[in-house]
C-alpha positions as CSV (number, residue, x, y, z in Angstrom):
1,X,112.1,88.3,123.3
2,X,112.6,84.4,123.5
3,X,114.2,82.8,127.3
4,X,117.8,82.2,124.7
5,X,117.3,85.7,123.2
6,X,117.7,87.0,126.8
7,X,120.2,84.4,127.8
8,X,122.2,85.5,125.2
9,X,121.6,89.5,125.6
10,X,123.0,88.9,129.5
11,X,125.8,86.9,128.4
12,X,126.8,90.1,126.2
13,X,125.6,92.5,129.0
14,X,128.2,90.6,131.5
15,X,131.0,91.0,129.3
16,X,131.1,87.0,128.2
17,X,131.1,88.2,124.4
18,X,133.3,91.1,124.9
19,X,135.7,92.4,121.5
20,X,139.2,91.3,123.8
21,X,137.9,87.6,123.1
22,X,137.5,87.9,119.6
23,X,140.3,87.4,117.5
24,X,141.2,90.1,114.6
25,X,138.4,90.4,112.1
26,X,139.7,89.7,108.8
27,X,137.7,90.9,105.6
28,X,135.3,89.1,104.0
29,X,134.2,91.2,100.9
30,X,133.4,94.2,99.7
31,X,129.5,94.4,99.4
32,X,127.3,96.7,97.7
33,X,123.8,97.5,99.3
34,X,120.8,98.2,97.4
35,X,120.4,101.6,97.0
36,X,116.9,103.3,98.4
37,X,114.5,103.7,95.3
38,X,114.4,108.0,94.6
39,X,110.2,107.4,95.3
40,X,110.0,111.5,94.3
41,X,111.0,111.0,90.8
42,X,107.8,109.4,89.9
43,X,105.2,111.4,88.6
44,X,102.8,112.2,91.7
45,X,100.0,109.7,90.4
46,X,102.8,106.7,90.0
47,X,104.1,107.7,93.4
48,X,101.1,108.1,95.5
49,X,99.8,104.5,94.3
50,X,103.2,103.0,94.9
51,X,103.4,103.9,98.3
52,X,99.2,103.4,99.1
53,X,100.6,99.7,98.1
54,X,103.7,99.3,99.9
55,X,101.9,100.1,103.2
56,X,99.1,97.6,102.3
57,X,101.7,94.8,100.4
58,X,104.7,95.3,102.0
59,X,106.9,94.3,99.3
60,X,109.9,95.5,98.1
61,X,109.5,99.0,96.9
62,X,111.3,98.2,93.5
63,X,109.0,95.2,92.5
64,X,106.2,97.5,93.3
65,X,107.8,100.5,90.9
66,X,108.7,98.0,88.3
67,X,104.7,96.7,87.7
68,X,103.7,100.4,88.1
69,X,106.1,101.1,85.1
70,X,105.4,98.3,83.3
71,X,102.2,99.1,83.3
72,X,102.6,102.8,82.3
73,X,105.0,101.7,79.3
74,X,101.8,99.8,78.0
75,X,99.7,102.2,77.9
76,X,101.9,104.9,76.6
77,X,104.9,103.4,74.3
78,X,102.4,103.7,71.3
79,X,102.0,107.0,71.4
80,X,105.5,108.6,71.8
81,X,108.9,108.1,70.8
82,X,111.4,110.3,71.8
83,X,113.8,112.2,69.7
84,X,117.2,112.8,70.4
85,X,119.3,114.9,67.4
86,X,118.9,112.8,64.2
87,X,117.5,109.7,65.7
88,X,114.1,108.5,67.5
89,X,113.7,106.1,70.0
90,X,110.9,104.2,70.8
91,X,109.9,104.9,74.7
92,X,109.4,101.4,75.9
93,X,111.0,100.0,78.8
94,X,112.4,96.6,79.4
95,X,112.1,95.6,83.3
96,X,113.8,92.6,84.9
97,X,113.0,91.9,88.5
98,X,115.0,89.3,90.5
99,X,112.7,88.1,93.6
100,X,112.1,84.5,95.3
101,X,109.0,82.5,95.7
102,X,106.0,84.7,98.0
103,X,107.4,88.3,97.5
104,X,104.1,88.9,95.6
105,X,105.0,89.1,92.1
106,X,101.6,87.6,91.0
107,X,99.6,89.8,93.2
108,X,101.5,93.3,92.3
109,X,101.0,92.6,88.6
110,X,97.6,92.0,89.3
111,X,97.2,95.3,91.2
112,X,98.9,97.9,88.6
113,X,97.3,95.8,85.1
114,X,94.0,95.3,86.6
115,X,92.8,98.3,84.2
116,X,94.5,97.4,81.3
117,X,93.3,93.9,81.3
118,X,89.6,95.1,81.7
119,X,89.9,97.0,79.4
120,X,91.4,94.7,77.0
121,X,88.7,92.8,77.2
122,X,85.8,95.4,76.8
123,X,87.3,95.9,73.8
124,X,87.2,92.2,72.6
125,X,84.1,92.1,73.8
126,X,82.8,95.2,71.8
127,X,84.7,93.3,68.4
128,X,83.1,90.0,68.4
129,X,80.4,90.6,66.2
130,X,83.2,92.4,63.7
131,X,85.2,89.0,64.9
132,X,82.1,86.9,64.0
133,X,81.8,88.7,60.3
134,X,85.1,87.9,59.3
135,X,85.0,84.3,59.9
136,X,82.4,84.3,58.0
137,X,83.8,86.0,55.4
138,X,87.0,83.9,55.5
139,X,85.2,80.5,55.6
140,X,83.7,81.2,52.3
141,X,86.6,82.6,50.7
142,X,88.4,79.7,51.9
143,X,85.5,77.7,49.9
144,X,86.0,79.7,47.0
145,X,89.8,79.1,46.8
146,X,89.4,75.4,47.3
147,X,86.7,75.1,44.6
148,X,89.4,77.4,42.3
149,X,92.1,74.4,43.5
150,X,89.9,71.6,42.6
151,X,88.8,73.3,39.1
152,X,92.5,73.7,38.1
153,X,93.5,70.3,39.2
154,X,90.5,68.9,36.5
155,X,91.3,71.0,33.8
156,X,95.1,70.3,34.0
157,X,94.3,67.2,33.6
158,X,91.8,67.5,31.0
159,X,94.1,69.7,28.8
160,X,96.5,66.8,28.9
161,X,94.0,64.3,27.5
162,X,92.1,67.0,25.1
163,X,93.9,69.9,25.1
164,X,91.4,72.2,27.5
165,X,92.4,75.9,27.4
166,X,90.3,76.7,30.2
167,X,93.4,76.8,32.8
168,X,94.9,80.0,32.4
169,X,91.2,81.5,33.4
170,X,91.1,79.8,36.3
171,X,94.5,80.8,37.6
172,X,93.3,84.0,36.6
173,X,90.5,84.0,38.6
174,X,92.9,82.2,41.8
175,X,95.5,85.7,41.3
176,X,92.6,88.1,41.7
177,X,90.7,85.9,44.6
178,X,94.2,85.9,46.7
179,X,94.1,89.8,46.4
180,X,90.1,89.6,47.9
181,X,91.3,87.5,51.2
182,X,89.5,89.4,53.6
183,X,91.3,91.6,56.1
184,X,91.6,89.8,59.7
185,X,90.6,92.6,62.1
186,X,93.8,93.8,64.8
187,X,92.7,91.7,67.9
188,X,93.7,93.9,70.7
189,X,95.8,92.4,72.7
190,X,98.3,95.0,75.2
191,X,99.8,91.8,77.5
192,X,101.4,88.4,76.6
193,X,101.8,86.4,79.6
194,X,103.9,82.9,79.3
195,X,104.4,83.3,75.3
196,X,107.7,81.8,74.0
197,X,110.1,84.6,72.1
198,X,109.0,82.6,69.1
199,X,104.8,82.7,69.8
200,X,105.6,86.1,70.5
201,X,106.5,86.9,67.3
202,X,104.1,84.7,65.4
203,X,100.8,86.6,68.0
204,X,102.4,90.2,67.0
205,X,101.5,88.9,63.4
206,X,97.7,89.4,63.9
207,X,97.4,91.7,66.7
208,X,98.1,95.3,67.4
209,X,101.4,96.7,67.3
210,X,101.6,98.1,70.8
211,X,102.0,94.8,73.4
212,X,104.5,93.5,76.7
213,X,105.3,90.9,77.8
214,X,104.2,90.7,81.8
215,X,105.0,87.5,83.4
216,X,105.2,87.1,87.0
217,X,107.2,83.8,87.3
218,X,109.4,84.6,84.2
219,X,111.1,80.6,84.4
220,X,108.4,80.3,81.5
221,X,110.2,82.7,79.5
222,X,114.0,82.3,79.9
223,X,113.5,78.5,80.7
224,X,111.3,78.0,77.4
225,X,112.2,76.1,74.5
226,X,112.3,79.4,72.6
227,X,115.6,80.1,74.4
228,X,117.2,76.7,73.6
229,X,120.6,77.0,72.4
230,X,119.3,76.4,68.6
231,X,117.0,79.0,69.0
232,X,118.9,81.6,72.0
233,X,121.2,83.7,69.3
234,X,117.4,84.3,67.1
235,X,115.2,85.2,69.8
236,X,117.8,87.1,71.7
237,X,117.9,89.4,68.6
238,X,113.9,89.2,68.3
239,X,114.1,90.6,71.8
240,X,116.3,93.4,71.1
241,X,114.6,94.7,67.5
242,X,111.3,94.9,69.8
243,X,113.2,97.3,71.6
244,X,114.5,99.5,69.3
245,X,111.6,99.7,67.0
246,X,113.5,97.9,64.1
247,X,110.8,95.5,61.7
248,X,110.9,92.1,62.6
249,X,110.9,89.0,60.5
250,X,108.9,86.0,61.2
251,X,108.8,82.5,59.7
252,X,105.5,81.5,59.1
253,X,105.2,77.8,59.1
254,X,104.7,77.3,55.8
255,X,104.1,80.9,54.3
256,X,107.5,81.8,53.9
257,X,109.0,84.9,56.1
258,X,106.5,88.2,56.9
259,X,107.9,91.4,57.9
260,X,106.5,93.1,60.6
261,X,107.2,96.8,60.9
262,X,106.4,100.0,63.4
263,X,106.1,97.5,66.5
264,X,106.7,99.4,69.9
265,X,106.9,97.0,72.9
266,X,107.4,96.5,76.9
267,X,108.5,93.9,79.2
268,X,108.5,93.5,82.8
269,X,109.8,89.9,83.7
270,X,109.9,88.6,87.7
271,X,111.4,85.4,88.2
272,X,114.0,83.8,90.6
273,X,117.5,83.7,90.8
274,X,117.8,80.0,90.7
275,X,115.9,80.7,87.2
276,X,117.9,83.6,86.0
277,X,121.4,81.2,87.2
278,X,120.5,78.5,85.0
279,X,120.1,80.8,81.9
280,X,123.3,82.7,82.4
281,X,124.8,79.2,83.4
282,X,123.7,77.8,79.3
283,X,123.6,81.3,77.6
284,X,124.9,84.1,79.6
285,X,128.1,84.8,77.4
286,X,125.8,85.0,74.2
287,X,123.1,87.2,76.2
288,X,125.7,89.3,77.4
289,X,127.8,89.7,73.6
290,X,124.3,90.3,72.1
291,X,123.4,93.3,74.7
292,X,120.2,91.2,75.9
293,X,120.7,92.4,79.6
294,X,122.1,95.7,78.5
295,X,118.6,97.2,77.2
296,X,117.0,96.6,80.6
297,X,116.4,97.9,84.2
298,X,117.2,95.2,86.5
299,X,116.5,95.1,90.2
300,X,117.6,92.5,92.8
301,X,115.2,93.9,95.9
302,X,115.8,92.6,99.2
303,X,113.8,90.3,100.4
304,X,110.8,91.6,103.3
305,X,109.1,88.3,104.1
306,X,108.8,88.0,107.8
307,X,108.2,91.4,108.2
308,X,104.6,92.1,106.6
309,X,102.4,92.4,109.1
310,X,98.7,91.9,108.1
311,X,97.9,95.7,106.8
312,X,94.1,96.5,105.4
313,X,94.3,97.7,102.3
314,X,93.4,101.3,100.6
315,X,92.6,102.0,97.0
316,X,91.9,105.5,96.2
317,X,95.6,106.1,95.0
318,X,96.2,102.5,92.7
319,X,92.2,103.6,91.5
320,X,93.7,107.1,90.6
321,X,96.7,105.6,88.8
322,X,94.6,102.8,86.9
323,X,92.0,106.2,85.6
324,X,94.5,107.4,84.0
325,X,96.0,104.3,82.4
326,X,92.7,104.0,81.3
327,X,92.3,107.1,79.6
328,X,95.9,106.5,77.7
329,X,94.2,103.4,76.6
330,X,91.2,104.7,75.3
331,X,93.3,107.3,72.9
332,X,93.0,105.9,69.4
333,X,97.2,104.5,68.4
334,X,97.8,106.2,64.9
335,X,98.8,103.6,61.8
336,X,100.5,104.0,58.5
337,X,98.8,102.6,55.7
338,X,100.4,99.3,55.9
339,X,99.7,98.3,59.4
340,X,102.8,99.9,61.0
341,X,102.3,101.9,64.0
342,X,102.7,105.4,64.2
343,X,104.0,106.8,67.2
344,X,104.2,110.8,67.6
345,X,108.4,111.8,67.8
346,X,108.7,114.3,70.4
347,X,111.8,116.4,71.1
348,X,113.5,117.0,74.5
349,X,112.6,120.8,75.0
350,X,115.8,122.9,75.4
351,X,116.3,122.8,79.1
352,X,115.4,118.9,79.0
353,X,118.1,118.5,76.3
354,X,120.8,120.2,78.2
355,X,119.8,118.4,81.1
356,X,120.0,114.7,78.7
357,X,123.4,116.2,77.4
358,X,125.1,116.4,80.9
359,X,124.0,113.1,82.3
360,X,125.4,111.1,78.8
361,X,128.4,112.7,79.2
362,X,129.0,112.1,82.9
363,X,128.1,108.8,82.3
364,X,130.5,108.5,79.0
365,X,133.2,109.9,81.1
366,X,132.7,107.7,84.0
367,X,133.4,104.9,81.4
368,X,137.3,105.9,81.4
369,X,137.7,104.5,84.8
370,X,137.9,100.9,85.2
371,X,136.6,101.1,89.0
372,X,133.3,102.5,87.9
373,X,131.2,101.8,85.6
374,X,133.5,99.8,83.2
375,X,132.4,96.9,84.8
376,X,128.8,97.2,82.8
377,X,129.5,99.5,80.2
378,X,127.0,98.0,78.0
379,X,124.7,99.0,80.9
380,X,125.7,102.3,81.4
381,X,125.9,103.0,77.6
382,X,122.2,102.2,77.7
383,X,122.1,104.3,80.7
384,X,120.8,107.5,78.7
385,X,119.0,106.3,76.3
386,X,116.5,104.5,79.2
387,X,116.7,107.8,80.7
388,X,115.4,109.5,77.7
389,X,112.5,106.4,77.5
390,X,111.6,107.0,80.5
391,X,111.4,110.7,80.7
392,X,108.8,110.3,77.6
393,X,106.9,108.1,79.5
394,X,106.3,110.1,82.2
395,X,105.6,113.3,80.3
396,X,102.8,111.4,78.5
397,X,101.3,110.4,82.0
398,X,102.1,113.1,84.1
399,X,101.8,116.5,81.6
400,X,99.9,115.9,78.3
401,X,96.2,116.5,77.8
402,X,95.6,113.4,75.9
403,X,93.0,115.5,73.6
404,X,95.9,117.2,72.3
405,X,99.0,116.4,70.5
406,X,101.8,115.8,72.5
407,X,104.0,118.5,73.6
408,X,107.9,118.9,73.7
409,X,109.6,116.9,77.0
410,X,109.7,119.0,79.6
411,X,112.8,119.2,81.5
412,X,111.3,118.0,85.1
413,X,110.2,115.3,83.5
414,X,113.6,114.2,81.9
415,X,115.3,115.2,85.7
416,X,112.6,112.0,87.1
417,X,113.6,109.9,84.0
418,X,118.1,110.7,85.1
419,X,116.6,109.7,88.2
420,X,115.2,106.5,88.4
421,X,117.8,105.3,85.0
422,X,120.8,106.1,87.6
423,X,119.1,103.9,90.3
424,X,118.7,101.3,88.0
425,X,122.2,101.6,86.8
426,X,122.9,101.0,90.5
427,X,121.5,98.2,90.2
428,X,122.8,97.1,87.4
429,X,126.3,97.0,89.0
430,X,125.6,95.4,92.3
431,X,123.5,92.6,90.1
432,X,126.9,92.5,87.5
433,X,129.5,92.3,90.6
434,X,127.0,89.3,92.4
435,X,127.5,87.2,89.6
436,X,131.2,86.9,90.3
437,X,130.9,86.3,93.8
438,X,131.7,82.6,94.2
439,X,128.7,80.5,95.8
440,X,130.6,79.8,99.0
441,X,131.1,83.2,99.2
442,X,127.4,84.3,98.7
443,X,126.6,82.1,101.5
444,X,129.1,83.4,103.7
445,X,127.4,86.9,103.1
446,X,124.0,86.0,103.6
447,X,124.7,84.3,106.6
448,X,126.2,87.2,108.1
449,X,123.6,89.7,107.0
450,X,120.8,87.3,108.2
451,X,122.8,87.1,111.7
452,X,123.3,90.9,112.0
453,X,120.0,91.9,111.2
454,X,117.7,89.5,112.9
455,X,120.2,89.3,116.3
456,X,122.9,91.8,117.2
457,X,123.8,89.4,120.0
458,X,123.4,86.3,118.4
459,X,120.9,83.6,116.7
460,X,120.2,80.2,117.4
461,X,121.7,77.6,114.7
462,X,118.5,76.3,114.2
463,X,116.7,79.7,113.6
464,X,118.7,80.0,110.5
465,X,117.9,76.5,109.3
466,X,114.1,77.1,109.7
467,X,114.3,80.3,108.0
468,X,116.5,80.4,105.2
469,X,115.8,78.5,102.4
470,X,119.5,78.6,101.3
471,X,120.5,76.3,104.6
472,X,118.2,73.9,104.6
473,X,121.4,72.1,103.7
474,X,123.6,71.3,106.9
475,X,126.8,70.8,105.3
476,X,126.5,74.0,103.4
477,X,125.4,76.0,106.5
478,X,128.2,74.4,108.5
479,X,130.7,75.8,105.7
480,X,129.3,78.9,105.7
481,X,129.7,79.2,109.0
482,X,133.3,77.5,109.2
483,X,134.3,80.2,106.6
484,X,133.2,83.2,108.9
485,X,134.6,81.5,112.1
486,X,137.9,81.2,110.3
487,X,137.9,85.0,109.5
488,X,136.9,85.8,113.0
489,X,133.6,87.5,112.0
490,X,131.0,85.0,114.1
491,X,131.7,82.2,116.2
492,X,129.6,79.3,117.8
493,X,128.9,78.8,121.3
494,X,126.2,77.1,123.3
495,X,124.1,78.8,125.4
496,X,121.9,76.9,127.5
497,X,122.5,74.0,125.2
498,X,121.3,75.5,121.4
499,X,124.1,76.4,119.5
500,X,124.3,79.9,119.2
501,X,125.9,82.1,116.3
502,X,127.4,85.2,117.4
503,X,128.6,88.3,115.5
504,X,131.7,90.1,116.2
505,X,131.0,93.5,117.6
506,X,133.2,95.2,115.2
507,X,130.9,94.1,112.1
508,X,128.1,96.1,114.0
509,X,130.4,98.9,114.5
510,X,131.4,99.0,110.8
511,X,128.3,98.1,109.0
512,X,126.9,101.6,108.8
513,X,130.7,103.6,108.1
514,X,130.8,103.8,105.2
515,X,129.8,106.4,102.5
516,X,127.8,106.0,98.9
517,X,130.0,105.8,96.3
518,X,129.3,108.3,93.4
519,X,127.7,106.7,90.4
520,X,128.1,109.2,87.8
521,X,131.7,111.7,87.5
522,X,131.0,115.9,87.8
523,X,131.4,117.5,84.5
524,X,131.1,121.2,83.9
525,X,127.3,122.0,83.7
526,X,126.1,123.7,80.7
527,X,124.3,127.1,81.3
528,X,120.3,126.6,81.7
529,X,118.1,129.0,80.5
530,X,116.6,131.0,83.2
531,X,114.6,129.5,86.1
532,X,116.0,125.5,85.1
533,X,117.5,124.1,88.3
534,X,120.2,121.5,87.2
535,X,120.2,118.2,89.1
536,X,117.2,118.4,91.3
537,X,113.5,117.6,91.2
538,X,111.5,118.7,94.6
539,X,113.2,116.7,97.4
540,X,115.2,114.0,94.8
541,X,118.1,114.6,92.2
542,X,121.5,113.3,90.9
543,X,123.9,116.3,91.1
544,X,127.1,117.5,92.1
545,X,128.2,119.0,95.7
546,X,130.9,121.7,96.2
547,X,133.4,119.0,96.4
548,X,132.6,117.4,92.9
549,X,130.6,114.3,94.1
550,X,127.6,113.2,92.5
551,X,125.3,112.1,94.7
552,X,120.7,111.9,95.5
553,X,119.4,113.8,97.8
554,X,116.2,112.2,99.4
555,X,114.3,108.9,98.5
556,X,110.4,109.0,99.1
557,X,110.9,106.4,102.2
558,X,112.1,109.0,104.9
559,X,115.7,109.3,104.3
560,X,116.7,113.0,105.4
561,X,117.7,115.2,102.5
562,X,121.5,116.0,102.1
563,X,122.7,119.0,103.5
564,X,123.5,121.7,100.9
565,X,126.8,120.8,100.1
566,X,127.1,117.3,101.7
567,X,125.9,114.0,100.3
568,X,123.2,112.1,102.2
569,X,124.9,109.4,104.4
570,X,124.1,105.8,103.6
571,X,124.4,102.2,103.0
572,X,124.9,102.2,99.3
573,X,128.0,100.4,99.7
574,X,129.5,98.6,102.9
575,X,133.0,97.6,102.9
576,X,132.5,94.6,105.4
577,X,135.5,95.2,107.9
């Protein structure tokens, strides 16, 4: 501890900082925390190698689950879809990670697509003499069809000065060379990186039908020209047809429109808030009418920098987790005849369906009151569906020999895929609620929560400069700090002469009061067939307590498990005063 820590401490120890000096703490907001990530809904494989890389990374357990599932939806999305009474869904997830500059983003997508990108290019590596034939064989049909051009440009105009029939032949003999144009072989290609909405579309053209989009500093995508305001209502909708399987329609420059059909894609995009602002700021009304942010599972992870310690890595888990991404890889995608994909439609098994049943219902329910999720109901009508994705994704992971065809959804794994969808419709709220917090406000509240957790006595003015990016800028720390001051929540003394920002002991006292709210209202459970435990999955669930709250029980990151009877305390959401 540093000589104005300790000044500080014994100026609180000697009763200088005491509550009778403060004066009455007025409220500042209501704030909701992130919620811990239910670790022991993942598959054992997923969950092992997220946590052998949180010890060795030390970033934000959500950014780390989000590469590991983007990395699992390509590898399985083009084998599955999931069916769901009349309808079929394709199983790939859209992911959205909000995170500032050195949280790792580059280096976690690195660590969970390091198999898929070797093998994606073992595989173009195997194809380039197949690669090397057809350009070949295009470059002379090419010469063919130019000589055809030529011929029919000379005898059109010959048959204007002597009357040549031999035109009609030649066109002829064009028609039937179009129908010869050799057949491009399906580069494979599972990851598009910085690609515009619009390259995306024209790449999927040529290419195999299963793909993602992975992109680390995501600015590239939602800042490109592709999402100009021209261009934002097409490529919004391109985005959400990749989701739900629908054909796609590309203008070719030049060759007219192509249809594209049985596409099944992923996308895990990282980028920063100032990014993600600036989009909303030019096309967040249309992205919201058009469902863009609906369709995916967004996480706003707080931050851990200053905290990572130097840890030597281990690999045996992420090694275990890449095998088997690996070996999804390496079995053969089905096609129809005319290039579409053909993904295997799996059913929820009985007990999986019941358990899919009750969690769209609590959530369709929960949907009548304008305190919960009405706020985000495109989110939360989403909220299922993603569930269901998700569920399929892990059962093709975690339960199906891959030498076989693919069995009915087993209902543990649709309890994982309830799970981890409610977390992310946690999210999903907190993220929706942030975006109408004023800017003053947001400052107000970051200053605070940087104060309380880095010095329960107090922090140096300057400290907070240094640290946080967001007050670099002296007049706007001086009105955050003017704002709290007025409220009675910190104040500013000197100490030893550095200007010292104090919280008011009854924020500490407070801070940790208050109880999760439920995400999801109780409904009447439907019977399960023998042996099916509603709700739960090992040490992690979202079910109901005698009392008729929803609630998890147990995260994967040390959190006790409720009580029987008795939700899990926690800071899920913190009235501040």
């Amino acid at each position: 501890m540093s000589d104005i820590q300790n000044e500080i401490a014994r100026e609180v120890a000697t009763g200088v900082t005491s509550e009778a000096q403060w004066p009455e703490l007025q409220m500042l907001a209501t704030k909701a925390e992130e919620r811990p990530f239910p670790l022991h809904a993942l598959p054992d494989i997923v969950r092992e190698a997220v946590m052998e890389v949180s010890a060795s990374e030390q970033a934000p357990v959500s950014m780390i689950v989000g590469a590991a599932l983007a990395a699992l939806s390509v590898a399985a999305q083009g084998h599955i879809d999931v069916a769901i009474d009349d309808r079929s869904h394709p199983s790939g997830v859209f992911l959205v990670v909000i995170a500032e500059s050195g949280e790792r983003k580059t280096r976690l997508d690195s660590i969970f697509t390091s198999a898929i990108r070797s093998f994606e290019e073992g595989q173009r590596e195997l194809m380039k003499p197949e690669i090397k034939i057809y350009e070949a064989n295009f470059a002379a049909w090419q010469a063919q069809k130019r000589g055809l051009l030529n011929a029919i440009q000379r005898a059109e105009e010959g048959r204007k000065k002597e009357g040549s029939v031999g035109v009609d032949v030649l066109k002829n003999d064009l028609r039937m060379l179009e129908k010869d144009e050799p057949e491009r072989p399906v580069i494979p290609q599972w990851i598009y990186g910085d690609s515009t909405p619009e390259a995306l579309g024209h790449a999927l053209v040529n290419s195999q039908k299963s793909a993602s989009v992975i992109a680390s500093e995501g600015a590239i995508f939602f800042g490109s020209h592709g999402m100009s305001a021209d261009t934002v209502t097409r490529n919004i909708g391109q985005m959400n047809e990749l989701y739900s399987g629908s054909p796609l329609v590309i203008n070719r420059r030049g060759s007219g429109e192509l249809r594209i059909t049985g596409v099944r894609f992923g996308m895990f995009i990282q980028l920063q808030e100032a990014a993600l602002n600036d989009f909303l700021k030019r096309h967040g009304g249309l992205a919201t009418g058009l469902g863009f942010f609906a369709r995916m599972l967004i996480a706003h992870p707080v931050t851990r920098q200053g905290w990572r310690l130097h840890q030597t890595p281990e690999t045996e888990k992420r090694e275990a987790f890449n095998r088997r991404i690996t070996a999804l890889l390496q079995r053969p995608l089905q096609y129809l005849k005319n290039g579409a994909l053909k993904p295997q439609r799996v059913e929820l098994s009985p007990e999986g369906k019941l358990l899919w049943v009750d969690f769209y219902n609590r959530i369709e329910v929960s949907l009548r009151d304008e305190h919960s999720e009405a706020d985000i109901r495109a989110s939360a009508n989403r909220a299922a569906e993603n569930a269901a994705r998700l569920a399929a994704l892990f059962h093709v992971f975690h339960c199906t020999d891959l030498d076989q065809p693919i069995e009915s959804i087993c209902a543990d794994c649709m309890r994982r895929g309830e799970a981890v969808s409610a977390w992310y419709l946690s999210e999903a709220r907190r993220f929706f609620n942030e975006l109408a917090v004023p800017a003053s406000l947001k400052s107000m509240l970051m200053l605070e929560g940087y104060i309380v957790q880095n010095g329960a006595s107090g922090i140096p003015k300057n400290q907070v400069r240094r640290n946080k990016r967001r007050f670099n800028d002296i007049n706007r720390l001086n009105q955050a700090i003017h704002g709290l001051v007025s409220l009675g929540r910190i104040r500013e003394v000197v100490v030893n002469g550095i200007n010292v920002l104090q919280p008011n002991p009854k924020i500490l006292q407070n801070q940790n009061s208050a109880t999760p709210t439920p995400i999801l209202p109780t409904l009447p459970t439907p019977e399960p067939k023998q042996g099916l435990e509603v709700g739960k999955i090992g040490e992690v669930g979202v079910g109901a307590n005698e009392n008729g709250k929803t609630h998890f029980s147990g995260n994967g990151q040390g959190d006790p498990v409720a009580e029987p009877g008795k939700p899990k305390k926690s800071t899920a959401k913190v009235r501040i005063a």
